[in-house]
N, C-alpha and C positions, 0 to 999 in steps of 0.2 A: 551659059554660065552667068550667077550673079554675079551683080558687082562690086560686093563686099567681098565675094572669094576669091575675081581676081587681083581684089588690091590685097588680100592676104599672101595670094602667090607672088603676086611682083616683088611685095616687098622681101619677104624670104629670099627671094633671086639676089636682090640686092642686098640684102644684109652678109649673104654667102659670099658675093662679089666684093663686096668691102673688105669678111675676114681674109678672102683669098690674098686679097691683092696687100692687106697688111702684113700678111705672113710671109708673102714672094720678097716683101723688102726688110724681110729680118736677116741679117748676113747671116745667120746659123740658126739652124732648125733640129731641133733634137725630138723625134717621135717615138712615143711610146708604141713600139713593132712586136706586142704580146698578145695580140688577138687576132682571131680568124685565120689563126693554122690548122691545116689536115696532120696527120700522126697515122701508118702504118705498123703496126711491130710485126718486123719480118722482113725477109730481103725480096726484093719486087727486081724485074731487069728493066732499065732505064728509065727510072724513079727523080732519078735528076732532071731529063729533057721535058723541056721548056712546054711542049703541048704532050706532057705523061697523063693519061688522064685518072685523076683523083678523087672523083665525084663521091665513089663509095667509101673513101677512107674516112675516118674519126676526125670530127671536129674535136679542136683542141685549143683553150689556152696555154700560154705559158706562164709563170716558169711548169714547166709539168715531170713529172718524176714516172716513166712505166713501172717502175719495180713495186714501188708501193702501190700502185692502181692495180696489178698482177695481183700482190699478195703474197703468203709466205704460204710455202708448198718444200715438203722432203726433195721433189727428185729434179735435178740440175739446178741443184744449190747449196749452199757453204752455210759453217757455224761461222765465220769471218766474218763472211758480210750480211749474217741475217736472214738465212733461208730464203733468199727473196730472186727467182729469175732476173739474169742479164737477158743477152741476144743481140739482136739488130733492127734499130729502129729508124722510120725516115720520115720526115718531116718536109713539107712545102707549104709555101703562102704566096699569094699573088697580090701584085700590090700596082699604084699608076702611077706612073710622074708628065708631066705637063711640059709645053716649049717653055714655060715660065720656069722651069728646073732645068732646062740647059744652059750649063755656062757651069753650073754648080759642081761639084765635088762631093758625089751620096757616096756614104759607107755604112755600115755595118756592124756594129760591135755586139758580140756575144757573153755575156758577161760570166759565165761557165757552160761549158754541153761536157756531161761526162757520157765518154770519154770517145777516143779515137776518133773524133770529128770528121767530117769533109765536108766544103759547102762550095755549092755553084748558083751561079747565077745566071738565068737562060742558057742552062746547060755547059755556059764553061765553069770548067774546075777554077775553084779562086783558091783552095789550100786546104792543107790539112791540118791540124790537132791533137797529138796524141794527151798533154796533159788535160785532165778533167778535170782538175780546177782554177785554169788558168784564166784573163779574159782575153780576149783576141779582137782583131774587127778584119776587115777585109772594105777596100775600097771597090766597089761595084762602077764606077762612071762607066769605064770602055764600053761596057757588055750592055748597056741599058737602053730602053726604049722611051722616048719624052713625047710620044703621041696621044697617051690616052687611052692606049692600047695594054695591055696585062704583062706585067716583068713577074717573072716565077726567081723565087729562090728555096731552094732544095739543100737540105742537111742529111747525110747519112750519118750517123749513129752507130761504132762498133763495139759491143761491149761481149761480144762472144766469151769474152773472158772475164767470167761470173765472180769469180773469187782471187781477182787482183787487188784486193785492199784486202788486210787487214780489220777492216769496221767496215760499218753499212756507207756505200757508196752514193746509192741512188741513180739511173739513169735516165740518158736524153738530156735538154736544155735545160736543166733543172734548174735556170738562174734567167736572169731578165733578158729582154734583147732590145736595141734601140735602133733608130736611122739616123740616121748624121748628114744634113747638106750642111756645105760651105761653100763660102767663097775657094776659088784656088792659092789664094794668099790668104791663110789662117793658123792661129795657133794648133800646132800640132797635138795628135792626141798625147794626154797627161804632160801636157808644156808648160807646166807653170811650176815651181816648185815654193814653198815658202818656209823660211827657215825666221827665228827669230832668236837670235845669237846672244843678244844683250839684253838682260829686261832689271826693271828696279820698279819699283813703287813709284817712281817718280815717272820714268818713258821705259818705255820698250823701242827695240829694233828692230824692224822687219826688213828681209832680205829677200828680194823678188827676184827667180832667174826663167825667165819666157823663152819660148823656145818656137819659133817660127817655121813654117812650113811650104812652100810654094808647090804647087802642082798645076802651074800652067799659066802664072801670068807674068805678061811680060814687063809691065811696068813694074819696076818696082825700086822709082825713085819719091823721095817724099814720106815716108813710113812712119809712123808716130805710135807709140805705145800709150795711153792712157788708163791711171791705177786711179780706183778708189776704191778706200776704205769703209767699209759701215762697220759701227758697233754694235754689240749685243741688243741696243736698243733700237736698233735701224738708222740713228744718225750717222754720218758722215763726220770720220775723223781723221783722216789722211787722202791726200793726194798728190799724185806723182807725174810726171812726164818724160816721155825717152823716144830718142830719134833712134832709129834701127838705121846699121850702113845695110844696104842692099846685098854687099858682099859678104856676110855674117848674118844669116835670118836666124840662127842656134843659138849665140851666147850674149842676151841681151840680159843685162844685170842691173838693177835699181835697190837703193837703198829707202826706206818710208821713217818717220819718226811718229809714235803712239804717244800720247800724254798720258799719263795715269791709267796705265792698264789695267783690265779687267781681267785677273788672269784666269786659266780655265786649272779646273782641277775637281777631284774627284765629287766636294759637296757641291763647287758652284762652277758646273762647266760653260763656263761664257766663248762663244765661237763670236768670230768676227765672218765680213766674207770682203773679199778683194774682188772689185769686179774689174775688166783687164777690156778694154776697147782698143782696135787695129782700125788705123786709119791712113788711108794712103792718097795723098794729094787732096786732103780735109774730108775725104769719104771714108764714112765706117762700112769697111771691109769684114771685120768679126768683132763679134765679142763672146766672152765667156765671162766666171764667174766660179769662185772655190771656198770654199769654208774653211777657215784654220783656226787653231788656238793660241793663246801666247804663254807659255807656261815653261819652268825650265825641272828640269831634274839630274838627279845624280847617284850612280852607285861608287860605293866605296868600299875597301878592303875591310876598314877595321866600325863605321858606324853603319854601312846598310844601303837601303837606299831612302831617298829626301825627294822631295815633291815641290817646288817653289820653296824651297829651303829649307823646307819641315822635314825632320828624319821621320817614316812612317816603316811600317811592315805593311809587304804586301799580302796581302789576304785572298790569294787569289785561287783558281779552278780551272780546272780544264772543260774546254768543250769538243764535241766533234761536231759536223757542219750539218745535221740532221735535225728533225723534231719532230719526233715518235708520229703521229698520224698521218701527218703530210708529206712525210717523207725526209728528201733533199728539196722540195719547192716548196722553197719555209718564206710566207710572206713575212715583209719588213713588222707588222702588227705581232706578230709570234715571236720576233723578236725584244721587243718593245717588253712585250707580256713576260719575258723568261729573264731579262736584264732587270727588271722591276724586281721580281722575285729573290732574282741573286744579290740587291742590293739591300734587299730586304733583312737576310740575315747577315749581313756585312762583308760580302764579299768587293772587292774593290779594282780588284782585275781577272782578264780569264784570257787563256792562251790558248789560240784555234787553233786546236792539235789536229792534223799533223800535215795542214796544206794551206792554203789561202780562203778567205772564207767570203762571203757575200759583202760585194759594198754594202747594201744595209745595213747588217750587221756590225758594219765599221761605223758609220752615219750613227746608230743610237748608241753605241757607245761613246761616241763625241759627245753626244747630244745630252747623256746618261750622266757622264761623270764615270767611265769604267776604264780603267789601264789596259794594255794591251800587249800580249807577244805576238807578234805576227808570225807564223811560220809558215817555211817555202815543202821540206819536204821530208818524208818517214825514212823513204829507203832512196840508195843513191845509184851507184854502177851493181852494188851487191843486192837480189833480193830477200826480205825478210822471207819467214815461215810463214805461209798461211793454213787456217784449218779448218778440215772437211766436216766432222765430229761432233767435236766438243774444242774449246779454246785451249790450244797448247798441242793441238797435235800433229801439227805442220804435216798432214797429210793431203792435202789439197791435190787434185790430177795436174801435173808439170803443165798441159797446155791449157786448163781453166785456171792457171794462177798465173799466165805472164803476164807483165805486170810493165810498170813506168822505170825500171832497173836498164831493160833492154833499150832504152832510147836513151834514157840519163846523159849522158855525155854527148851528145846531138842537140838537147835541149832545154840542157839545164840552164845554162847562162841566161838565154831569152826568159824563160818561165821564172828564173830567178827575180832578173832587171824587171823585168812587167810589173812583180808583183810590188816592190818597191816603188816603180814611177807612177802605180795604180795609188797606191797607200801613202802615201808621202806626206799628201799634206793634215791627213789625220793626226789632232795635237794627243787623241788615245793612244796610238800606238810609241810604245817605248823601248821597244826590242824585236832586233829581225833576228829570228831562230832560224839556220840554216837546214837545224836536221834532228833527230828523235832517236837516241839509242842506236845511231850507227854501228856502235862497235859489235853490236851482235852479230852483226854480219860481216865482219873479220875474224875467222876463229883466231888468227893469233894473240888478241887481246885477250880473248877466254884464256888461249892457254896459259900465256905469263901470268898470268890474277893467280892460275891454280898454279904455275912452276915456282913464283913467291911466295903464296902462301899456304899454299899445301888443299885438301880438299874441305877445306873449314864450310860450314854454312853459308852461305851467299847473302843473305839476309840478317843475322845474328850478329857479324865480327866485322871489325873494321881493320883493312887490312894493311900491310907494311907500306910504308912511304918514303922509305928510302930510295931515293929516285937513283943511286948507282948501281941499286942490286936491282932493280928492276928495268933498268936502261941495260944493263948487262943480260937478263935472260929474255929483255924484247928483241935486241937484237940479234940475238942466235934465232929467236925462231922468226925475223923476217928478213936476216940476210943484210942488216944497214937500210932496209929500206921501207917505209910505212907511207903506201899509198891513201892512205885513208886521211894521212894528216895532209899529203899534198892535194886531195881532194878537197881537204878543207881550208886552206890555204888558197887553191882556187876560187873558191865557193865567195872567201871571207873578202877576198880580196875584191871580188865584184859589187860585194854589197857596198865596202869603200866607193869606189868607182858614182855610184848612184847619190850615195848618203852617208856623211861622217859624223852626224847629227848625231845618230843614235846607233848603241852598242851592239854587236854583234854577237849571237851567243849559241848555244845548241844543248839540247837534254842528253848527258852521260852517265852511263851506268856501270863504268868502271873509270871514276876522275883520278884513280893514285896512277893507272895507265897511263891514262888519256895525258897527266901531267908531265910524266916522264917522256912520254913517246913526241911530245914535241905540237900535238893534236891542239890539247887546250891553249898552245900560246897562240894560236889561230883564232882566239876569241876574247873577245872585251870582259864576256863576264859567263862564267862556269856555270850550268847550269845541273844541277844534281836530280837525276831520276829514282829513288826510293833509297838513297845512298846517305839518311840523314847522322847516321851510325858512323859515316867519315867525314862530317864537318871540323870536327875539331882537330883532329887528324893532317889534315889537309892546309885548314887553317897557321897552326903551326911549322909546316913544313914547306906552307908559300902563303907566306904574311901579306903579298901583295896582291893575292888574290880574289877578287869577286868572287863571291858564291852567294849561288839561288838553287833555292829547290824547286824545282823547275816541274817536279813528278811527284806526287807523295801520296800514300796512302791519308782515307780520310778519315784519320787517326789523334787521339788528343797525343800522345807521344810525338807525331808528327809538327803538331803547331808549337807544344813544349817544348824541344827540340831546337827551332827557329826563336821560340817570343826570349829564349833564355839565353841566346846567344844576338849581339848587338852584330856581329858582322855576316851576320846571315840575314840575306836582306829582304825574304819573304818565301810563302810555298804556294805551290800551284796543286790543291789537291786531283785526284782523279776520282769523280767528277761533280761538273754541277749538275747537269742534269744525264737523266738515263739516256744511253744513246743506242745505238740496233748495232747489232754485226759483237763478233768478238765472242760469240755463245757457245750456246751447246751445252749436250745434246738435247734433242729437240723434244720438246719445243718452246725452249729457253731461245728465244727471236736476240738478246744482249741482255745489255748488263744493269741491273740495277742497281748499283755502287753507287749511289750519287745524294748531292740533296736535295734533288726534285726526281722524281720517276716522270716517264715518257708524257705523263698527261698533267703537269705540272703542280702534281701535291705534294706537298713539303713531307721527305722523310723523316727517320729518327733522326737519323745524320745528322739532317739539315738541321730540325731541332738543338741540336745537341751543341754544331759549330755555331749555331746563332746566341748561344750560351756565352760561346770563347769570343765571339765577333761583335756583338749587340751590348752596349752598357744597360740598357732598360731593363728593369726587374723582370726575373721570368721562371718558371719551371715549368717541366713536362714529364709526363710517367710514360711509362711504357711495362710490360709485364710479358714473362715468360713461364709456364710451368718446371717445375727442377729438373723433369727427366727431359727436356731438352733443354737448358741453359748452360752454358760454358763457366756459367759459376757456380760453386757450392759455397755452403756456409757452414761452423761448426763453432761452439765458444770458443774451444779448446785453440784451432788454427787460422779463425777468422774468414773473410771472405778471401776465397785460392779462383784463378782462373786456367783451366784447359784449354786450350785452344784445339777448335776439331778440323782437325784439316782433312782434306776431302780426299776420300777412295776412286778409283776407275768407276767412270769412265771419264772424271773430273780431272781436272791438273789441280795438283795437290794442295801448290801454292795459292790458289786462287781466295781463301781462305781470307790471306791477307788482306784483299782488296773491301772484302763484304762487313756490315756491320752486324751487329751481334742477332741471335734471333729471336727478336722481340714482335710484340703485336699493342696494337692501340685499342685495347679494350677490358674490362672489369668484365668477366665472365666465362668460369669454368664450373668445375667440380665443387660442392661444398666440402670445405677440410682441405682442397687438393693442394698442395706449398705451389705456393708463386713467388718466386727472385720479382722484386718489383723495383724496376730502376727508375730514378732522377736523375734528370741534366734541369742546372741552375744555376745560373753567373751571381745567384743570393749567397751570402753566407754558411746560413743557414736552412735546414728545411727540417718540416717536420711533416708527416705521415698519421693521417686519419682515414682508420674506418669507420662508415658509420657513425660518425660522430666523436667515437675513442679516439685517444692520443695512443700510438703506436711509435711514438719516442719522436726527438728532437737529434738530427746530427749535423754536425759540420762537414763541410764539403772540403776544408784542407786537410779533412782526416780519411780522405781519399783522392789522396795526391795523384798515385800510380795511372788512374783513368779517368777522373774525375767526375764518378759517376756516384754518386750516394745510391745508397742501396739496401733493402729490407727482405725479409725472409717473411711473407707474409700467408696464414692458412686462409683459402676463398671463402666468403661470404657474401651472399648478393646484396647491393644497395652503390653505394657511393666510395670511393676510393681516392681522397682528398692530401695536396699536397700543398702545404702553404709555405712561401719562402720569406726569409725574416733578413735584415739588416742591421743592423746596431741594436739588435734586440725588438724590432720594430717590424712589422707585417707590411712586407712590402709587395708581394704578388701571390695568386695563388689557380691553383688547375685542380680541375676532377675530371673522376673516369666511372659511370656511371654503367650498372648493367642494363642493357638493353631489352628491348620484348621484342616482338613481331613489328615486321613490316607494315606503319599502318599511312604512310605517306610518304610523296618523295616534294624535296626543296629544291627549284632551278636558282640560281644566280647567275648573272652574265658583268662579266670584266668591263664590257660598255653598254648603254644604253641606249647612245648615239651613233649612226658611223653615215660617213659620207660617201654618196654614192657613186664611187669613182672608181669601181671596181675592181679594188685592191683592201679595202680595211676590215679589220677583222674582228668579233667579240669570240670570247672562248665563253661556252654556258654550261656551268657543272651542275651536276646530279647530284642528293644523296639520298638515301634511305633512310626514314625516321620510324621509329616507331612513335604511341599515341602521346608519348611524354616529350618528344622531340628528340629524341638521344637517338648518335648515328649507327645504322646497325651495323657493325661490321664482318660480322659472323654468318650472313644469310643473306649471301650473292645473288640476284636474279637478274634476269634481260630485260630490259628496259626499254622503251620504243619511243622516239620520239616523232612528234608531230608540228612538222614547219609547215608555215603556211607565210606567203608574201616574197618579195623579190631578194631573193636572197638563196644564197649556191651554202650548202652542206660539202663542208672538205674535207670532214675526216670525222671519225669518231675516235673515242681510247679511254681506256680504264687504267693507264699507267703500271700496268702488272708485264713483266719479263717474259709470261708464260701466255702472252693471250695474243693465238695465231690466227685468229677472224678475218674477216675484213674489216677493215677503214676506212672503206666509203661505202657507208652504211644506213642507214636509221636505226636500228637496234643493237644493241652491245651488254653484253653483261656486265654488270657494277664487278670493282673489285676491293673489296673493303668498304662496301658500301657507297664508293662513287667513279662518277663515271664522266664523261665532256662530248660534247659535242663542239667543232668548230665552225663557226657561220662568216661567210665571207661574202660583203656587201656586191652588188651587182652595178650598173651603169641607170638603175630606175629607182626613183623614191617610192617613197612606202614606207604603211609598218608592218611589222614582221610578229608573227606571234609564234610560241615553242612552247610547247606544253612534252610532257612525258608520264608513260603508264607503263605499268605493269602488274603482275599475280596481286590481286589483294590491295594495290594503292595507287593513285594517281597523284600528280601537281594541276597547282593551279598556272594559267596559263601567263608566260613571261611575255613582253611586249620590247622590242629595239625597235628605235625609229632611223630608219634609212632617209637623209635627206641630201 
């Protein structure tokens, strides 16, 4: 051996010896535990024990999703949850800990596995899991080996019951997993709480409550807590000190003073973080560290709600915990990517209907400037309808739909309390939602709605609010007694317990009920699910009630509604983006309601509300032929709309939910009449074809939807829409007819990413023809070509109806585009992606991995 290579080796020895021995004296070690796991899908007999042998099973990172690596397939599968296989899946990793790791306190924490969990460790059972979106950890010391020798930890996985949600579930660990050593004297997990009661332009208050943990030491005289402060800019601007009595390691309280706070809010969200040192006989025993905001808010009965003092409307959306290719194993980047988006056309909060959602997810909305409802759960001791079908037809098989109903009251309190002491110190979130349209699943709420008010439309009428005629026929049909409210009352009462910071609320969809029956006095602030028809209603009949629309169609009626009433203090439409599950029939995979479809291009919708949300000049057309448009034209009775509501094997209503049937494109028939619609927060707009003036309208002389609109016969060329302000040309869009396919365009969201095997660019596709105009009419497959270190995680064309796979190289465009998602690897490099297809190729895109 030379002896340049063994002073290469010595030294590596010794530079390993040095990290080693730096890391053995950090009192806490937090390891990234999402690589070099096996994955079986299928039940194996004793899959758990310690020397199972696993050699031929699937290498697997995590977070990983089977359902969507499966695919969506008709048979043993639901329109609920998206056509997509459950089953039983098991997971093992093998991992070493050193004599340098005894003494310590390793755990475990799982930050969701859907669903029915079990995990052991060198074969013993350490617990189970039924909720699947909960997080959990498990303390592993007893069971572990510090030789150097191989610790096995084993997860089963049961999700045999495929269509127990409602919406696309996703399974397996479909969320991160970490290791945890500590000392045996360390802050307990999520022991730090931070509250900021007081604040003014001048100081804020910050109210620290630690919460200490002993597992095994005996001293434990001398204890010293140590706070500091850094601000937004990494200075240090508070510090605190606090003796812990040994007999009290729980309820250690300190108060901090902030000078001239930075407060966090929606445009300029300034996080501070508080870093928290354990020191016992002047040795640092632990340390951790939390991010928080300083910010205060408020809802009110008769102004709304206010942000650091400002009365605002919340402009918010619903999400579900999924993102179309990936699944439920949505890197923190794809967050990042969809919260950009939603802020894009002014949305300002989003409420993760209808569970707990990915710390990430909580992280960039701190990080974003986005509001938040937190919510704990859909259905409670009652289970909702699931459907086999199509959406609506609560035909689901009795034992592929038992569901989190059956354990509810075993594990609600936990699953509750977790998710609060997990979420807490988030200055995003501003509401913990207990529950989602409970009352469905109490018929006797149905019944009273129809013993008051007769069989009126459910949709259309707003109904009696006389709380003695209706406190009178709720309780003949439950006898004096309504579990539902004492369920919520339960429920509401726990979230006190944890957190009085923030309000308490839940989405109803019969509040003239809900108010009489005793329900809503269970909550801080009323949340309204498609119910915008009894705001005023309700309003007057309990003047000191909060109300939020909590659920709303993504309707201009809907925000008109709210922006026209000061005590309605915002809506949460359904949805921002397309999410899976909730379909049917096949192979409609969900729902595209939203203002981004699955693969994140902005709809009409979304258009449409960035109109009502975005001050910036703006229009956008869209076009329909008459024999399908829900509107007609005539001089005589002006522009009338039909509303078509949908035949079997649809639910009828579903109707509501979708927007109109429009298409983004200038190309039909010559002569053929095209409804050609504008959304424009201008004035004015005016309509050129070809050059012609095709008239000038006002858009408050289309109050009713606020859509300006024309009766326009096809002519190929240009389809031009200019928006005007004080008489003045202030933006303007065209829609141009397209040819053939004669090229396609890559773009990628990053150019950069770091090679930490986690970051993400999204690279979309489109089809151009020779003049550049996107084709939207002449869909083809498309192939893409990666080359360089870099993992392919999914493909998607954002269309409801495309049951492929997504984890691909080819995909058909839909509307002319199409994504690829590329997610950075552990090696630098560059990465190059080019794409072909019939008749056109792109020229090659370049990300640099470093």
């Amino acid at each position: 051996m030379d002896l340049k290579r063994l002073f290469f080796i010595s030294f590596a020895c010794l530079a390993l010896t040095c990290c080693k021995t730096e890391q053995d004296n950090t009192p806490r070690i937090t390891e990234d535990f999402n690589f070099d796991w096996k994955f079986h899908l299928g039940d194996v007999e004793s899959s758990q024990s310690a020397d199972f042998p696993d050699n031929e099973w699937t290498d697997v990172r995590l977070p990983h999703d089977w359902s969507i690596e499966v695919g969506y397939q008709q048979e043993n599968t639901a329109a609920s949850t998206g056509f997509v296989p459950g089953g039983i899946g098991w997971y093992r990793k093998k991992f070493k800990l050193f004599p340098s790791d005894e003494g310590k306190i390793v755990s475990v924490m799982f930050d969701g596995v859907y669903n029915n969990s079990s995990v052991w460790i060198n074969g013993h059972l350490l617990g189970t899991r039924p909720y699947g979106y909960s997080t959990f950890s498990y303390d592993l010391t007893d069971h572990l080996v510090f030789d150097g020798t191989d610790n096995v930890i084993a997860v089963k996985v049961d999700r045999t019951t495929y269509v127990d949600s409602r919406w696309y579930s996703g399974s397996g660990i479909y969320r991160k997993v970490q290791l945890i050593k500590t000392a045996p004297l360390h802050v307990a997990q999520w022991g730090v709480q931070i509250t900021t009661p007081s604040v003014s332009e001048q100081l804020a208050e910050v109210n620290i409550k630690t919460k200490l943990q002993n597992d095994g030491a005996e001293d434990l005289e001398e204890i010293v807590l140590n706070y500091t402060i850094s601000g937004p800019n990494g200075m240090v601007v508070a510090q605190a000190q606090q003796a812990v009595a040994s007999s009290d390691l729980k309820d250690n309280n300190t108060k901090v003073q902030i000078a001239k706070p930075k407060l966090w809010s929606i445009d300029t969200p300034s996080l501070y973080t508080l870093h928290v040192k354990v020191l016992q006989k002047g040795n640092l025993v632990d340390e951790t560290s939390e991010r928080f905001g300083i910010r205060t808010f408020n809802f009110d009965a008769d102004k709304g709600f206010s942000l650091n003092g400002e009365w605002m409307k919340i402009k918010g959306v619903n999400l579900h915990h999924d993102a179309g290719a990936v699944g439920a194993a949505v890197p923190k980047g794809i967050w990042v990517y969809r919260i950009e988006k939603l802020k894009s056309i002014g949305v300002n909060a989003v409420r993760l209907s209808h569970n707990p959602h990915a710390v990430e997810l909580m992280e960039v909305c701190d990080e974003m400037g986005m509001l938040v409802m937190a919510e704990a759960f859909d259905e409670w001791s009652n289970p909702k309808g699931k459907s086999l079908v199509y959406v609506g037809d609560n035909a689901a098989p009795k034992e592929a739909a038992r569901a989190y109903p059956e354990v509810f009251n075993k594990w609600a309190e936990k699953d509750l309390k977790d998710l609060i002491l997990r979420d807490f110190n988030h200055p995003s979130v501003i509401m913990w939602s207990i529950g989602n349209e409970i009352e469905w699943t109490f018929p006797y709420y149905a019944k009273t709605y129809t013993d008051v008010n007769g069989k009126r439309e459910y949709y259309a009428y707003s109904p009696n609010y006389d709380s003695l005629t209706i406190k009178t026929a709720f309780d003949k049909n439950t006898g004096g007694v309504d579990s539902l409210a004492l369920t919520s009352k339960r429920l509401a009462d726990w979230v006190k317990e944890m957190d009085t910071s923030r309000p308490v609320t839940a989405g109803s969809v019969h509040p003239s009920i809900a108010l009489a029956s005793g329900y809503a006095q269970t909550l801080d602030v009323l949340g309204f699910n498609y119910r915008a028809i009894e705001y005023d209603a309700a309003h007057e009949a309990y003047p000191d009630l909060k109300i939020l629309g909590s659920e709303n169609w993504g309707a201009y009626s809907e925000w008109k509604n709210c922006l026209e009433r000061d005590f309605v203090a915002g809506i949460f439409a359904w949805t921002g983006f397309a999410y899976l599950g909730e379909a049917g029939p096949w192979p409609r995979k969900g729902l595209e309601i939203s203002f981004f479809d699955y693969a994140g291009f902005k709809t009409p919708r979304g258009h449409f509300f960035e109109c009502l949300w975005i001050d910036t000049p703006k229009v956008y057309t869209v076009t329909t032929p008459t024999e399908e448009s829900e509107y007609s034209y005539t001089k005589d009775d002006d522009w009338k709309f039909d509303i078509n509501y949908y035949k079997p094997p649809y639910w009828a209503q579903l109707r509501h939910w979708e927007w109109y049937k429009v298409y983004p494109k200038w190309k039909y028939t010559d002569n053929e009449p095209i409804v050609v619609q504008t959304y424009t927060n201008c004035e004015e707009a005016e309509l050129f074809l070809n050059g012609s003036s095709l008239g000038k309208q006002k858009r408050s002389d289309f109050g009713e939807d606020n859509i300006i609109k024309w009766l326009v016969p096809y002519s190929a060329g240009e389809l031009k829409v200019v928006g005007y302000n004080g008489g003045e040309k202030a933006t303007e869009y065209s829609l141009n007819t397209n040819g053939k396919v004669a090229k396609i365009i890559l773009n990628t969201s990053k150019s950069t990413l770091n090679a930490d095997g986690y970051e993400v660019a999204v690279v979309t596709a489109e089809l151009l023809d020779e003049n550049g105009i996107l084709v939207t009419d002449a869909d083809q497959e498309i192939a893409f070509d990666i080359t360089g270190e870099i993992n392919n995680i999914g493909v998607d064309n954002g269309w409801e109806r495309y049951v492929g796979s997504h984890k691909s190289t080819t995909i058909k465009t839909h509307q002319g585009k199409a994504i690829v998602i590329l997610q950075a690897t552990k090696k630098q490099g560059t990465v190059s992606i080019s794409a072909t297809s019939e008749g056109a190729s792109s020229e090659a895109l370049s990300i640099l991995v470093k």
